[in-house]
Residue, then its C-alpha position, 0 to 999 in steps of 0.5 A: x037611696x044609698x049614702x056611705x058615710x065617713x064614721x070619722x069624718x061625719x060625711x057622706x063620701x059615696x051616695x046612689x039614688x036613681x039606679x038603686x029602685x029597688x029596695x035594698x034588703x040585704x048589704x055586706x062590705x068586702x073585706x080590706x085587701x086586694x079588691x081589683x076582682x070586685x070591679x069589671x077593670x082594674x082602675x086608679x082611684x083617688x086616695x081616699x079613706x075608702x080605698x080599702x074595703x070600698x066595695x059593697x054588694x047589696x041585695x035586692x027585694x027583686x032577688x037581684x045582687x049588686x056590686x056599689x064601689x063607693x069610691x067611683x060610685x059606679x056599680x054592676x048588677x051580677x048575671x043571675x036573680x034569686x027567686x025571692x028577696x035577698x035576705x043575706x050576703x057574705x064575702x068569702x074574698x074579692x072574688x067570690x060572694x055568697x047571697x042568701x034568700x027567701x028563696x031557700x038557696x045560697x047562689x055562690x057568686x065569682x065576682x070578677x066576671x059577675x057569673x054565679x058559680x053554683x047555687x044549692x038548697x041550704x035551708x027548709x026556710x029564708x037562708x036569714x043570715x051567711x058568714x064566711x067561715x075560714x077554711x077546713x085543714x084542708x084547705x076548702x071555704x066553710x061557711x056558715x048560714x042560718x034559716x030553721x036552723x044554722x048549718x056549717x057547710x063546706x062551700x067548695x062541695x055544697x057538702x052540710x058539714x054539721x048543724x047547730x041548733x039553739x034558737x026559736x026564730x030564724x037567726x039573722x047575724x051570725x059573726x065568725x070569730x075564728x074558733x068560735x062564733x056567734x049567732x042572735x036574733x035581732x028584733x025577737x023579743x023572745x027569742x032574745x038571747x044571744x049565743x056563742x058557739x065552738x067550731x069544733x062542738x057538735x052543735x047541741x049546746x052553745x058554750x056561752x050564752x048572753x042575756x040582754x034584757x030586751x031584743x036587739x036591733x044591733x049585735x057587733x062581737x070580737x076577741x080579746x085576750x090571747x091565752x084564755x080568749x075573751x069573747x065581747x059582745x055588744x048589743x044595742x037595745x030596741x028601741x035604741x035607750x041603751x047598749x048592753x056590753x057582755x064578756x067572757x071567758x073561753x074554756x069550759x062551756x058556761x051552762x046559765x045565761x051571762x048577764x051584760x057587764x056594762x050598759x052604755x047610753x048617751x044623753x044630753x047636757x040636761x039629761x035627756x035621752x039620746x036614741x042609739x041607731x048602732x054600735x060596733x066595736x071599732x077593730x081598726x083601733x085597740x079594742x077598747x074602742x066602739x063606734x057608735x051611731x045616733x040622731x036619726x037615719x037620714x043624718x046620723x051622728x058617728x062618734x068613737x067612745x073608749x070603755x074599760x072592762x078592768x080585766x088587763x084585756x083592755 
């Protein structure tokens, strides 16, 4: 069962039940923009806070991908099916999706006429986690996927480019950032640490790495700061007691482990702790801004909360 909920306003503005009966494994929204490729026609749409970046492309137990409009709630399955689960989606466009998969391969998908443009091998185990990644000098899609290990590839030759090696398990978020980006696994207690790597290094060793003191069940990152850059870097414990909020400063590769700035957590009038299911920074306002989910998944309660970090970034 699907619900879109309105972060803002608190309510569900799209929801699907009976054409979704297969389990949804994987989900990633198209960016804000030109969206008509997403859909099968161009159609006018009641003015909503969904009209930008209202398309969604869920992935399946079955293999299957699927586009959702959650503006007009209606939905169109793509030509092919993967071998396995969909582990993994990202949109390099409105026009063109990538699927990762149990299966090991990445499928890359032309939206506007729901084929499948290409599919190659990317990893010797499930592709867990896909970010789009900009482009080369010369123009062609990157795009980075992650399984045993993580691979920058150029998506227009199926080309690996370089691989990044730096965690035990397989990675399952990956974020790009621009000239860097970050990769952690959510839910490895071992395996806890959350790492922020340079486009341009040679992959053996990540340039910061963040320490929070359990595993995390949500990681959300941005930029701030213009000259140096600052990282920030949110994460939400297991179990959902608290958050933890890192930062730091671009340059020189740090070599020990950076502990969290600040640690957030919500509680009742009495003291009694309320579980977080998620935080993201909110990048639709300045960023000193987080959403942040709690209650339960069925009907979770979304509010907007400001922090302060004291370093003139705010």
């Amino acid at each position: 069962y699907l619900k879109v909920w309105d972060t803002r306003a608190g309510d569900v503005r799209a929801q699907r039940a009976a054409a979704l009966s297969d389990r949804v494994t994987a989900l990633a929204w198209c960016p804000p923009g030109d969206e008509t490729a997403a859909g099968k026609k161009k159609k006018k749409r009641k003015s909503t806070s969904l009209s930008q970046g209202s398309f969604l492309a869920l992935g399946t137990a079955s293999g299957k991908v699927i586009v959702f409009d959650a503006s007009t709630e209606e939905q169109s399955t793509l030509s092919s099916a993967h071998d396995g689960a969909v582990q993994s989606l990202a949109w390099q466009s409105a026009e063109r999706l990538f699927s990762g998969s149990a299966d090991k391969h990445v499928f890359d998908w032309n939206v506007a006429d729901a084929s499948l443009s290409g599919s190659w091998v990317a990893d010797k185990r499930a592709v867990s986690a896909l970010t789009a990644a900009g482009a080369s000098e010369e123009g062609e899609s990157l795009l980075l996927s992650a399984g045993a290990q993580i691979a920058l590839w150029n998506a227009d030759t199926k080309e690996q480019l370089k691989t990044f090696m730096g965690h035990e398990h397989a990675v399952t978020r990956l974020i790009f950032l621009g000239t860097h980006f970050v990769s952690a696994v959510k839910g490895s207690a071992d395996d806890s640490l959350i790492h922020v790597w340079a486009m341009d290094s040679d992959g053996r060793k990540p340039n910061v790495t963040f320490e929070p003191t359990t595993a995390s069940s949500s990681v959300s990152a941005v930029m701030a700061g213009d000259e140096p850059s600052v990282v920030r870097v949110l994460a939400v414990a297991q179990g959902g007691k608290r958050a933890a909020l890192f930062q730091q400063e671009l340059g020189k590769r740090v070599k020990k482990p950076v502990a969290a700035l600040a640690s957030i957590s919500v509680s009742t009038a009495d003291s009694a702790a309320i579980l977080l299911l998620a935080a993201a920074f909110d990048t639709s306002a300045p960023r000193t801004q987080i959403t942040v989910a709690r209650g339960t998944a069925v009907l979770p309660i979304c509010e907007t909360v400001e922090y302060s970090t004291g370093d003139g970034n705010d």
